[in-house]
MDTraj code that builds the backbone (N, CA, C; nanometers):
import mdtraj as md
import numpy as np

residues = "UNK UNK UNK UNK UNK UNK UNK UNK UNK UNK UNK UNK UNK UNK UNK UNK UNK UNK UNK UNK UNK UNK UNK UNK UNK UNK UNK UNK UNK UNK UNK UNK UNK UNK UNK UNK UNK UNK UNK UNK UNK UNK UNK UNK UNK UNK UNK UNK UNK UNK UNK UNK UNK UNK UNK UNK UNK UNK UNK UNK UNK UNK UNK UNK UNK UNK UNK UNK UNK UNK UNK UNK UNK UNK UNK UNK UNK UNK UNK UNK UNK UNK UNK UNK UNK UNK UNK UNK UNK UNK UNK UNK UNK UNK UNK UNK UNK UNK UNK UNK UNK UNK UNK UNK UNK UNK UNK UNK UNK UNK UNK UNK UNK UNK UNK UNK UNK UNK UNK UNK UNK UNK UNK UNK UNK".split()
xyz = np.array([
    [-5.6402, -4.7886, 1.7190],
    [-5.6593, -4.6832, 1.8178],
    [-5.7021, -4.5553, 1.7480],
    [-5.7540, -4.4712, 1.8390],
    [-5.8352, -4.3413, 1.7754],
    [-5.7438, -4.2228, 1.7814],
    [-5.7627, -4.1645, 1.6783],
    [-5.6507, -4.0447, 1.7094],
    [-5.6524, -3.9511, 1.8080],
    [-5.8157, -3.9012, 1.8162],
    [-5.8238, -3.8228, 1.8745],
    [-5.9875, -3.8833, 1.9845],
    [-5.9385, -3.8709, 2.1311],
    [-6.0121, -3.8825, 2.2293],
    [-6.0054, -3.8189, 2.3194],
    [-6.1875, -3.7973, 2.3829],
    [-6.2066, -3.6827, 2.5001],
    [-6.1986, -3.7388, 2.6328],
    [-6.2069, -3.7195, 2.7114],
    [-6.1718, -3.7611, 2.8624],
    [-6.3336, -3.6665, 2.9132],
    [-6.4266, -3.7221, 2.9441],
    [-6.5441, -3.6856, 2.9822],
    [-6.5028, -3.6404, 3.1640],
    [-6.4092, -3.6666, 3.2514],
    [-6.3659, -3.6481, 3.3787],
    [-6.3224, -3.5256, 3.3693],
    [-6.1926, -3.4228, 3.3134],
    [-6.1334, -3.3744, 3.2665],
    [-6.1751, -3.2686, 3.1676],
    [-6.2532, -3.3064, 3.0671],
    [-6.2618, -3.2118, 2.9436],
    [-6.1564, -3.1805, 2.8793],
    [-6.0867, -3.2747, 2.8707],
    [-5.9777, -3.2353, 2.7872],
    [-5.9737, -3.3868, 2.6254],
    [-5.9452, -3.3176, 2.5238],
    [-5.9193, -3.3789, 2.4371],
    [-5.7750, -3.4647, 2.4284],
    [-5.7040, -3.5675, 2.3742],
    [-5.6252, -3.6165, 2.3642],
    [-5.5810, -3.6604, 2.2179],
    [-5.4543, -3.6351, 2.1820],
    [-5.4224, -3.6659, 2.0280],
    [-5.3163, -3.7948, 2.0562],
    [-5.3319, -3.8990, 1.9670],
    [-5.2376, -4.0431, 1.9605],
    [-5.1110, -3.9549, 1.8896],
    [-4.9857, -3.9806, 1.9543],
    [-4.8863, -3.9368, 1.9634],
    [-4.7607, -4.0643, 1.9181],
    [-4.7199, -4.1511, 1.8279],
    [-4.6741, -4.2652, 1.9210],
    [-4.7512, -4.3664, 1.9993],
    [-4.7570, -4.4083, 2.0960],
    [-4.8132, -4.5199, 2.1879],
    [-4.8622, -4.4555, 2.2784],
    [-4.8505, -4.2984, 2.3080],
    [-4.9195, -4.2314, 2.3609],
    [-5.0380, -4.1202, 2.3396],
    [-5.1033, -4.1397, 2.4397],
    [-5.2156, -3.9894, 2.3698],
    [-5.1636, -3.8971, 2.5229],
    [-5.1475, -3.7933, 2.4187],
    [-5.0951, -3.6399, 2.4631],
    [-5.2011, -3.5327, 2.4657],
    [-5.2675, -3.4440, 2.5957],
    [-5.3098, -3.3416, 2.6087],
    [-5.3214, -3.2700, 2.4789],
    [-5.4450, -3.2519, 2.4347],
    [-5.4326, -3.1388, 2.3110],
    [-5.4615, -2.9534, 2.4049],
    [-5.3601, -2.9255, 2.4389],
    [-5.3643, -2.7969, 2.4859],
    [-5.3291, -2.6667, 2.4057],
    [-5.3846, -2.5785, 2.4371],
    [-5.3307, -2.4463, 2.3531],
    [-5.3190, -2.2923, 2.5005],
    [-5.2769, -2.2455, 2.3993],
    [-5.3091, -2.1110, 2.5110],
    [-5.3942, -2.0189, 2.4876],
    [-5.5042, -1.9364, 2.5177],
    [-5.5735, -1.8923, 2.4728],
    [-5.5380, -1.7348, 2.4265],
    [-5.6078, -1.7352, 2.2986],
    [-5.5656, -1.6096, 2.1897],
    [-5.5751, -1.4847, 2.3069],
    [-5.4849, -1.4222, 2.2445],
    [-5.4390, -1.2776, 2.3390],
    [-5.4398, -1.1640, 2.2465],
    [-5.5498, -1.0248, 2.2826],
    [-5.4753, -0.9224, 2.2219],
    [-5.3279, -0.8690, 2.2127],
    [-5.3074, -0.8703, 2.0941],
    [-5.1424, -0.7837, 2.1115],
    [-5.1708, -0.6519, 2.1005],
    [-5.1128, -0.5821, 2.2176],
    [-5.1103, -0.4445, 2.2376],
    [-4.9218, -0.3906, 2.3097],
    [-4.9248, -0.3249, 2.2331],
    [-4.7813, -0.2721, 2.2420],
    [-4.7053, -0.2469, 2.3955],
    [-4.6314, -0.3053, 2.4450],
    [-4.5899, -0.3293, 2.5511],
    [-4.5224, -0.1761, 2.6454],
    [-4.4868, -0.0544, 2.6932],
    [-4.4205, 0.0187, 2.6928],
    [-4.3086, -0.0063, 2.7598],
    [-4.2658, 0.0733, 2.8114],
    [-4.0954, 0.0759, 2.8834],
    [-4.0772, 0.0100, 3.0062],
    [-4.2048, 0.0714, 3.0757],
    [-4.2054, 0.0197, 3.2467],
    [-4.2631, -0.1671, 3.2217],
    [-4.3632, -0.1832, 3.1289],
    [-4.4120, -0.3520, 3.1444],
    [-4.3345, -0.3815, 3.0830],
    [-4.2047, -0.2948, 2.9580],
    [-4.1118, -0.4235, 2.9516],
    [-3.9848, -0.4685, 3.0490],
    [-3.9553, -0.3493, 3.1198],
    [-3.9005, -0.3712, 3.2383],
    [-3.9666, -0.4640, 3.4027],
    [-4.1073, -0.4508, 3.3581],
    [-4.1396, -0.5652, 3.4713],
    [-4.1280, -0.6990, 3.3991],
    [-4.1490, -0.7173, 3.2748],
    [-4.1275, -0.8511, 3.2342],
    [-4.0035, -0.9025, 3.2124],
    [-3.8918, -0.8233, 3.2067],
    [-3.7900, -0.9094, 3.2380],
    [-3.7584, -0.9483, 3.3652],
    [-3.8709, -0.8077, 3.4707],
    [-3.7799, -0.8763, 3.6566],
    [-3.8611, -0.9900, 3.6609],
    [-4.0044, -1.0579, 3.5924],
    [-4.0445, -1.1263, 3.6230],
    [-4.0399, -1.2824, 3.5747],
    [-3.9599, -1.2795, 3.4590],
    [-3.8897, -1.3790, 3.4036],
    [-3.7949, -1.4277, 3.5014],
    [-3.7197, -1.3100, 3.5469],
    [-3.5667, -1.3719, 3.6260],
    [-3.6141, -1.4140, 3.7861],
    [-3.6963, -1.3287, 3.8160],
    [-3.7163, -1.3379, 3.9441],
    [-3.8379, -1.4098, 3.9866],
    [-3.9248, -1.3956, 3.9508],
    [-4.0483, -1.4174, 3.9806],
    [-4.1503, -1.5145, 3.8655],
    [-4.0751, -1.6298, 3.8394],
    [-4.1067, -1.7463, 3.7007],
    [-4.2222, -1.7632, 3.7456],
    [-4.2743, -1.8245, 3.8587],
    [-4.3967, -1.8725, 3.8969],
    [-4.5074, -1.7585, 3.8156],
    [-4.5234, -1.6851, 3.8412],
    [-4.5895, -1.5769, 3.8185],
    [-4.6381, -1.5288, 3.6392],
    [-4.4439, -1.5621, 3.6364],
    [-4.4527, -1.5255, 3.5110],
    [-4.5243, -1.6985, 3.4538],
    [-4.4916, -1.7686, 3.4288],
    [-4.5673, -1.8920, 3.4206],
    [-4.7330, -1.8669, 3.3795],
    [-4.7670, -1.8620, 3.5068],
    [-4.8996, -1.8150, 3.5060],
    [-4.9680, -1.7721, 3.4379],
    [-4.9262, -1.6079, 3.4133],
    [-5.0191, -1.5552, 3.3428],
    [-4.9595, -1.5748, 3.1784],
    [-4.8383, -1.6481, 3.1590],
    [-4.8652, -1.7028, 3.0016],
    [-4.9442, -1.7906, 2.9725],
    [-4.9074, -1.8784, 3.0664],
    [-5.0569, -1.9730, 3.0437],
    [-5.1971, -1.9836, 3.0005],
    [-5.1931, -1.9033, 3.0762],
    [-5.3520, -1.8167, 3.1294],
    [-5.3418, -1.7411, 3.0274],
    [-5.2949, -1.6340, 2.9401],
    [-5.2955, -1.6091, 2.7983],
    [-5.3471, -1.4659, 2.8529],
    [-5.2951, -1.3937, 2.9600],
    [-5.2524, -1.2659, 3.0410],
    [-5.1514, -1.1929, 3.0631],
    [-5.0837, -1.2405, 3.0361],
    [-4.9380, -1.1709, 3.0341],
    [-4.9260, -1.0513, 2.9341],
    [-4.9774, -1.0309, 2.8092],
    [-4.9639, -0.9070, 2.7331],
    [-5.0466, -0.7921, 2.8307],
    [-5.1823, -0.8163, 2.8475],
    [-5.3212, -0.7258, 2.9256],
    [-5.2106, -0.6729, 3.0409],
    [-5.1862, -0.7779, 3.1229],
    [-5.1329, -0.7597, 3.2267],
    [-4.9782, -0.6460, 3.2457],
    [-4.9261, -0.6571, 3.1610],
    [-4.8025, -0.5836, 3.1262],
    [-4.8363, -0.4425, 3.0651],
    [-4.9292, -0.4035, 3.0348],
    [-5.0159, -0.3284, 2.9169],
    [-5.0208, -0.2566, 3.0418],
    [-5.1386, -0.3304, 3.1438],
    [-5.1872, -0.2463, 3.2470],
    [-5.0686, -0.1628, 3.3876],
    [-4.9703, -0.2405, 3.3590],
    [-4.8697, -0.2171, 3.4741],
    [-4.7980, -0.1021, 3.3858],
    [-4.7971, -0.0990, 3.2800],
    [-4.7268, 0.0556, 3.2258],
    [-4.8063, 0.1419, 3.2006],
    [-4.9296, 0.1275, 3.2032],
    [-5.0402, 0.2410, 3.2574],
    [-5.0237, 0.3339, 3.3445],
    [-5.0275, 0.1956, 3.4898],
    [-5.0113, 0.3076, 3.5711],
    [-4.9077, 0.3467, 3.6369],
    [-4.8115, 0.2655, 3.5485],
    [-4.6761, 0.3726, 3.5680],
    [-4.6617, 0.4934, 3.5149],
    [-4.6784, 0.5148, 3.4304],
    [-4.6881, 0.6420, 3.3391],
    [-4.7704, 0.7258, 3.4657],
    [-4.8640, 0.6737, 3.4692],
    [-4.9957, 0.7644, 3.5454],
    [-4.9010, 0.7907, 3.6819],
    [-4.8283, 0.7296, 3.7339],
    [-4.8133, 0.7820, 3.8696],
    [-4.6825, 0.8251, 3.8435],
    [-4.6243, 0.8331, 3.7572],
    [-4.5196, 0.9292, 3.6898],
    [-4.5441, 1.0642, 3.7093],
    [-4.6363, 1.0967, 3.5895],
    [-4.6749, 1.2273, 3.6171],
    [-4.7586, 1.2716, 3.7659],
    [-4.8329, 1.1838, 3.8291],
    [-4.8979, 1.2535, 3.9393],
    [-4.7657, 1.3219, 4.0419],
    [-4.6550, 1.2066, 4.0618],
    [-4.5534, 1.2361, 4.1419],
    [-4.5021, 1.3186, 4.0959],
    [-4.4851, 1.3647, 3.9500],
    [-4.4140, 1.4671, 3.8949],
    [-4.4668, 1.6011, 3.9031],
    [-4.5676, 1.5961, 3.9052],
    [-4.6383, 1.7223, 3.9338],
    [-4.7030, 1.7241, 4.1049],
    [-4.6735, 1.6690, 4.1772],
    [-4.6894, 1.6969, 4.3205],
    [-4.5310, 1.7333, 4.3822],
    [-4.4690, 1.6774, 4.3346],
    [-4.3085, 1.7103, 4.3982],
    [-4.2569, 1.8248, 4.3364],
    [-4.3033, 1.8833, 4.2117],
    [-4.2990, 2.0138, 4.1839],
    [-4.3976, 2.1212, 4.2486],
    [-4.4828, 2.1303, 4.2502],
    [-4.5508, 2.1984, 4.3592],
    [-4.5164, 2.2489, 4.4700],
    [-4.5017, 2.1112, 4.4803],
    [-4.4145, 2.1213, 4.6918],
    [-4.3306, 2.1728, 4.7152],
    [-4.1981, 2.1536, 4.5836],
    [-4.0502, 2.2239, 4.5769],
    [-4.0631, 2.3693, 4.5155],
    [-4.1889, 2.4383, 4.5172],
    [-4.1965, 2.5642, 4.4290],
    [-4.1405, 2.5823, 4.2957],
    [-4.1347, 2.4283, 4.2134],
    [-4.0639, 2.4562, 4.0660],
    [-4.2257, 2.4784, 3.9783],
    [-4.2170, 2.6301, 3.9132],
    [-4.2906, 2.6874, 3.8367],
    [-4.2963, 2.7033, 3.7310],
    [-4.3519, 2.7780, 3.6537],
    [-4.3733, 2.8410, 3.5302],
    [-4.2825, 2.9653, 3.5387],
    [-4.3240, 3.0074, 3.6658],
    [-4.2624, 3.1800, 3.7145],
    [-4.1199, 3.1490, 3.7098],
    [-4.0457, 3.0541, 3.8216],
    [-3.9235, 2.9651, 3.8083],
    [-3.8185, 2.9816, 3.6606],
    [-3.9154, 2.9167, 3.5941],
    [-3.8732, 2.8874, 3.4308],
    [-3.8716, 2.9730, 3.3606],
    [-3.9301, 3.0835, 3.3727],
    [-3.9213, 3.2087, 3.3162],
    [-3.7896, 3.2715, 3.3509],
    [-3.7671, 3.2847, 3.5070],
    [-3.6383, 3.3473, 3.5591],
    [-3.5186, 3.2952, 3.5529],
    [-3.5382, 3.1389, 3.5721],
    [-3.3997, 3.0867, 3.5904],
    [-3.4133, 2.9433, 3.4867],
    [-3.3721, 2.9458, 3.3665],
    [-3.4501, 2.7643, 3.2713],
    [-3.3771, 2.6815, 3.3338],
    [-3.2175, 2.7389, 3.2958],
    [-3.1005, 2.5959, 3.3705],
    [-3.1357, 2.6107, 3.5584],
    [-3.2103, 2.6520, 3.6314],
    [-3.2496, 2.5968, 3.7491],
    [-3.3304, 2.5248, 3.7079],
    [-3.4402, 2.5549, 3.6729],
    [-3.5738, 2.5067, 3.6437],
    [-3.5241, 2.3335, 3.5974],
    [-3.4770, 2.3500, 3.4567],
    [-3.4434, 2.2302, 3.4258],
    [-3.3597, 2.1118, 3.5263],
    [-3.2536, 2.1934, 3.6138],
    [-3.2135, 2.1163, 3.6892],
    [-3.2953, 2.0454, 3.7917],
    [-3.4059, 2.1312, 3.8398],
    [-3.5002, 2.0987, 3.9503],
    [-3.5847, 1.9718, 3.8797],
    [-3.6545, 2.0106, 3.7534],
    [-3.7453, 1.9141, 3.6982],
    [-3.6687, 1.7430, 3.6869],
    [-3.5376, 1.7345, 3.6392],
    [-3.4714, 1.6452, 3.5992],
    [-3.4874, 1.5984, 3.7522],
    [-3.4658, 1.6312, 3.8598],
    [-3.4264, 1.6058, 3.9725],
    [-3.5660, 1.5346, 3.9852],
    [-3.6407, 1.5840, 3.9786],
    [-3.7863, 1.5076, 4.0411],
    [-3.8393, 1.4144, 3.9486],
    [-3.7872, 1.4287, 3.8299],
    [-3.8261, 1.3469, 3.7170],
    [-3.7704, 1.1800, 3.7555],
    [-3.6536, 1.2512, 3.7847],
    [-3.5448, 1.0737, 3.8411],
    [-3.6173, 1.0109, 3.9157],
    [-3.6518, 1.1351, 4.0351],
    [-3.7033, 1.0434, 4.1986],
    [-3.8091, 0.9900, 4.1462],
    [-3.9011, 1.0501, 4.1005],
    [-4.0439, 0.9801, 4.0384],
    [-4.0356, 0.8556, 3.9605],
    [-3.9485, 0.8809, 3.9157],
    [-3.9072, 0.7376, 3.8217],
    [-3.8410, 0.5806, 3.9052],
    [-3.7716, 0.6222, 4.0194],
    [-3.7243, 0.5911, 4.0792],
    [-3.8080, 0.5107, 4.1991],
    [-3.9002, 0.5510, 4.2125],
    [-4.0078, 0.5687, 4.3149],
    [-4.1136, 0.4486, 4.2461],
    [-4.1292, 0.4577, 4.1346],
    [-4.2288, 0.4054, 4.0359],
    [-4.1755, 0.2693, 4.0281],
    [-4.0045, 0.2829, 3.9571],
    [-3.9435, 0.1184, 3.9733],
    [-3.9842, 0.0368, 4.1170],
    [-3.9420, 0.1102, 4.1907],
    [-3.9594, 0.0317, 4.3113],
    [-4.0563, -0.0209, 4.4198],
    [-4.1982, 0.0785, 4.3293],
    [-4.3562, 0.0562, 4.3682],
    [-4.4368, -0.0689, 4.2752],
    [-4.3572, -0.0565, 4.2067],
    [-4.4219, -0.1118, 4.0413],
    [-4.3952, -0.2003, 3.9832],
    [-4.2436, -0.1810, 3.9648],
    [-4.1942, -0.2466, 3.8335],
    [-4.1133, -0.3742, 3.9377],
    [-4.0531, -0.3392, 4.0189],
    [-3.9581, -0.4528, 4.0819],
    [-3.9991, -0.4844, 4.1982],
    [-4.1465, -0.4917, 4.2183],
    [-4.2070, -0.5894, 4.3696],
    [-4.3082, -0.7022, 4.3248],
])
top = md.Topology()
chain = top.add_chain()
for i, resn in enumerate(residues, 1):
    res = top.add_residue(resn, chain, resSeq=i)
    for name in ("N", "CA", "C"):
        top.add_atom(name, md.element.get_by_symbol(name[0]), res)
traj = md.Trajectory(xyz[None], top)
């Protein structure tokens, strides 16, 4: 028997294993690019919760891109919310000049919700 045979139906190669020939599969090469806070927090909800998915795009050899891109635009809609909910609430420059421990209290405050807002747009649906 041959070690190695193609399946012309399929396109897939086969390696003699034993008495069997086994799929020669791989996953296809992936940039590694550094994961941040929010895609590593979606990749664990999507391990626990959502396997199918997560499945998928390992397979598919997407899962780094994909995680990469979801803490993008978390970050990004971090700050947009962070700087629109300050606006709205009149927390300033002028603010921060007069009062820091308001100021700071106000920013922290919108910093949370934004963050908060982001998990639950983003990271855990």
């Amino acid at each position: 028997m041959e070690q190695y045979i193609f399946d012309k139906n399929n396109g897939l190669w086969y390696e003699l294993q034993g008495d069997y020939y086994i799929p020669c599969l791989a996953v296809p090469a992936e940039e590694e690019t550094p994961i941040g806070l929010w895609g590593q927090r979606h990749l664990r909800f999507i391990k626990q919760e959502r396997k199918a998915l997560y499945m998928e795009l390992l397979s598919a050899g997407r899962l780094n891109s994909y995680l990469v891109d979801i803490n993008a635009q978390a970050e990004e809609r971090i700050i947009l919310l962070t700087e629109q909910m300050a606006t709205r609430e009149g927390v300033t420059e002028r603010l921060k000049a007069q009062d820091q421990m308001l100021w700071v209290q106000r920013m922290n405050s919108i910093q949370n919700r934004a963050e908060e807002i982001v998990l639950n747009e983003l990271v855990y649906c």
